[in-house]
C-alpha positions in Angstrom: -40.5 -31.4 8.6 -37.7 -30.9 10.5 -35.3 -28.0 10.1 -31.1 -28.2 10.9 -30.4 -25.2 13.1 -27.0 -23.9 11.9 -24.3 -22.9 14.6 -22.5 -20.1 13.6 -19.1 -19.7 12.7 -17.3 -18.9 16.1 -15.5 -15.7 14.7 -12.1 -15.6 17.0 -9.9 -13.7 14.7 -11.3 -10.1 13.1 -10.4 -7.5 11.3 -8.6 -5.1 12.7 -9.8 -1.3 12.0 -7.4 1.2 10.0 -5.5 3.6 12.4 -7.3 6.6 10.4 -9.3 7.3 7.8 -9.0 5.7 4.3 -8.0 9.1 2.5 -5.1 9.8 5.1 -2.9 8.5 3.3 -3.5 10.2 0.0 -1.6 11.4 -2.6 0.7 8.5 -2.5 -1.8 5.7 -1.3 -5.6 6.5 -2.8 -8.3 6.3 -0.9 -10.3 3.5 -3.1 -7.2 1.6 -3.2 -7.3 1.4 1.0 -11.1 0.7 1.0 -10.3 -2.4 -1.3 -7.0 -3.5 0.1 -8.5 -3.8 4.0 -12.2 -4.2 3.9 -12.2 -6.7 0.8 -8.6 -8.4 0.7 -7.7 -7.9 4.5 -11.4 -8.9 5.0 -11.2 -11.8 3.2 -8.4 -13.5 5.2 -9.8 -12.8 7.8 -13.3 -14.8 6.9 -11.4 -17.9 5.4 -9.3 -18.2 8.9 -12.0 -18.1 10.7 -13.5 -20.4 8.4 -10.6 -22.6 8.5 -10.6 -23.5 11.9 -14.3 -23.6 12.7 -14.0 -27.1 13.0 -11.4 -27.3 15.8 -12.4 -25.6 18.5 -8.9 -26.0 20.3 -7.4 -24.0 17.7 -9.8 -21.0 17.7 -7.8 -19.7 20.4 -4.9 -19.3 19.3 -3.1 -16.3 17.8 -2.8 -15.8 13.7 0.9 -15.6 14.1 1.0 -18.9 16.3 -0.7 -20.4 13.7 1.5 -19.8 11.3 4.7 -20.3 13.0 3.1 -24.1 13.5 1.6 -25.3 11.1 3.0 -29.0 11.4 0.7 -29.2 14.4 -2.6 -28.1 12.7 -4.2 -31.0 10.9 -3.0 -31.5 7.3 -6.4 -30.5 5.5 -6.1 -26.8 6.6 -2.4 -26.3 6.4 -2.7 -24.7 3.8 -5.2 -22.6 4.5 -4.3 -21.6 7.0 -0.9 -20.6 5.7 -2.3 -18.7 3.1 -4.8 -16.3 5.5 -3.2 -16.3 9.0 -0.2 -15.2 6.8 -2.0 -12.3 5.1 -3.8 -11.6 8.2 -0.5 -10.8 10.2 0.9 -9.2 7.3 -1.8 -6.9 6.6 -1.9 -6.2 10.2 1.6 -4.9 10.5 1.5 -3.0 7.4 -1.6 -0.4 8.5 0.6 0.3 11.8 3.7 0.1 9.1 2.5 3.3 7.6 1.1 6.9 9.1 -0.6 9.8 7.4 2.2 11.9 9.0 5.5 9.8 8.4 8.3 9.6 6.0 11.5 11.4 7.0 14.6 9.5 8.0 15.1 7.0 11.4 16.8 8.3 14.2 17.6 6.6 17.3 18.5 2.4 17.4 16.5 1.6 14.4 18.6 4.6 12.5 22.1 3.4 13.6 21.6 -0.2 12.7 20.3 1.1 9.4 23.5 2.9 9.2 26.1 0.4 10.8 24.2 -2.6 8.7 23.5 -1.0 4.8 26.3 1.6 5.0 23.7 4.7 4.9 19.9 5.3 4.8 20.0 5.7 1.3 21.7 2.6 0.6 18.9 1.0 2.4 16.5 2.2 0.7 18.3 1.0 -2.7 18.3 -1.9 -1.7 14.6 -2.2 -0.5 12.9 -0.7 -3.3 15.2 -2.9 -5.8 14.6 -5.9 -4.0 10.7 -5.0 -4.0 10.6 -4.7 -7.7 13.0 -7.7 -8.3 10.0 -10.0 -7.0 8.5 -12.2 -9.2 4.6 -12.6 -8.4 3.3 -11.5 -5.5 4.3 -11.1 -2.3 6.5 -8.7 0.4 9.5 -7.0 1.2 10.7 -6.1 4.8 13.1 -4.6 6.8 14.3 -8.0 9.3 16.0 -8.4 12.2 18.0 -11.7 12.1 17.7 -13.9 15.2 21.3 -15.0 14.7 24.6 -12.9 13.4 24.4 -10.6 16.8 20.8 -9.3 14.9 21.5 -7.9 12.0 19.1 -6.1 9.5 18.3 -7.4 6.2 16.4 -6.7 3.7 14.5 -9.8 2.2 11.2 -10.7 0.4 8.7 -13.6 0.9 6.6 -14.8 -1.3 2.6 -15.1 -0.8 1.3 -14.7 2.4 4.8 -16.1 4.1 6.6 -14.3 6.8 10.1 -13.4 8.3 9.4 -14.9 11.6 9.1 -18.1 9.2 12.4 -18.3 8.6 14.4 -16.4 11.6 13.7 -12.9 11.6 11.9 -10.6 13.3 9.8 -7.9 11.2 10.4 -4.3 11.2 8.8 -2.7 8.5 7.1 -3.7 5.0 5.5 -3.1 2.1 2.8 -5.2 0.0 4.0 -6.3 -3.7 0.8 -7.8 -4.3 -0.9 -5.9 -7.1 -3.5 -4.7 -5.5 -1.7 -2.5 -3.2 -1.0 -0.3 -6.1 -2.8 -1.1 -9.4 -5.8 1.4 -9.0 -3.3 4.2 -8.8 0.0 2.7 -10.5 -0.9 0.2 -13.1 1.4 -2.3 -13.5 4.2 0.5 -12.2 5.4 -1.4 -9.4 8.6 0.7 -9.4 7.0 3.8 -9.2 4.8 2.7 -6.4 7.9 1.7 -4.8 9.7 4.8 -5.2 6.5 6.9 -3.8 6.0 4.9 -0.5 8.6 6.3 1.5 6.8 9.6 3.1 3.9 7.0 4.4 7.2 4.9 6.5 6.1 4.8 10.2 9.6 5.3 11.7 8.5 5.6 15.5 6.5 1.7 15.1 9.7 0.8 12.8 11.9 1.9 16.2 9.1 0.5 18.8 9.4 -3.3 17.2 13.4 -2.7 16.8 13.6 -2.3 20.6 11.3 -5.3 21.0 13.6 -7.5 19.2 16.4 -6.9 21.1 15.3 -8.9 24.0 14.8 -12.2 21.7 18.3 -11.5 20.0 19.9 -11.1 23.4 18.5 -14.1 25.2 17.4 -16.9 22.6 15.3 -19.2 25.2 13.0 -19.1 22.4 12.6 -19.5 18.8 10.0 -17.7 18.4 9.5 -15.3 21.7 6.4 -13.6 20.1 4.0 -16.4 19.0 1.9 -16.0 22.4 1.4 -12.1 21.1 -1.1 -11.6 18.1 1.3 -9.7 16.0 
């Protein structure tokens, strides 16, 4: 009797570890909570991209955010999957390095002017983030943006899903996850309150470090998309 030997699943994409430990980030983000939210959820998109593209070899290569950023080249039948977990992928990525055990306190530098010159104050700003965050319906994100056009402004906007800024234009500099289970363990259905408490995790110097990067797409626009060679 003869046996199929299985090939593996070429795993190209994987799950980046946390930039500390899963307590870190404790009172305000419980450690449960980040033990669930990256090695089960971040985990899982993680398995179903890989998954995903197992059967075309020519796509394993490329980067998550590529992916996204062109889906009408993949083949219809994983569009969608793809979508879905090379969006959550690059999402989740962003928000580990979005947050630090030792952040919070208010942006100085570029980042902190724009923030200034483009919401009228920090404060404002974050107004307007935390009520945009708990104005969205379902699940999904909201994110400080650079806009490829209008001279690169910030915005604050939300996506729904797994979708992206660089899906529609802008350039990500910091985010938070709406999805529920970001915040239920701790917060219930108290998205406000998770909101409101987020803001001493905030990772100014990354913030600042991708605000400088955007400049050069902003300034020269040979490109649409000048990062989709990077992974994130």
């Amino acid at each position: 009797m003869a046996f199929e030997v299985l090939t593996p699943v070429e795993q190209n994409h994987h799950l980046p570890e946390l930039p500390y430990p899963h307590a870190a980030l404790e009172p305000y983000i419980d450690a449960r909570t980040m033990q669930l939210h990256h090695g089960e959820h971040h985990a899982r998109y993680v398995e179903e991209l890989n998954g995903a593209l197992a059967p075309f070899p020519d796509l394993q290569s490329k980067s998550a955010l590529w992916l996204l950023l062109n889906l009408r080249k993949l083949p219809a039948e994983i569009r969608v999957a793809v979508r879905a977990s090379a969006g959550g992928h690059v999402n989740h990525s962003l928000l580990w390095q979005a947050m630090s055990p030792t952040g919070g306190g208010v942006p100085v530098g570029a980042v902190g002017d724009a923030i200034a010159r483009d919401f009228g104050s920090f404060n404002q700003f974050k107004t307007r983030f935390d009520e945009a965050g708990a104005a969205l319906r379902g699940s999904g994100w909201v994110w400080l943006a650079r806009s490829l056009e209008k001279g690169g402004t910030l915005e604050v906007l939300t996506t729904t899903a797994d979708d992206h800024p660089q899906m529609h234009g802008r350039f990500p500099l910091l985010l938070n996850d709406l999805w529920e289970h970001a915040y239920y363990l701790k917060h219930e259905n108290r998205r406000s309150d998770y909101l409101a408490g987020w803001w001493p995790l905030v990772n100014w110097p990354e913030a600042a470090r991708r605000y400088e990067r955007s400049g050069h797409s902003v300034e020269g626009k040979s490109t649409r998309y000048p990062w989709t060679k990077q992974a994130f």
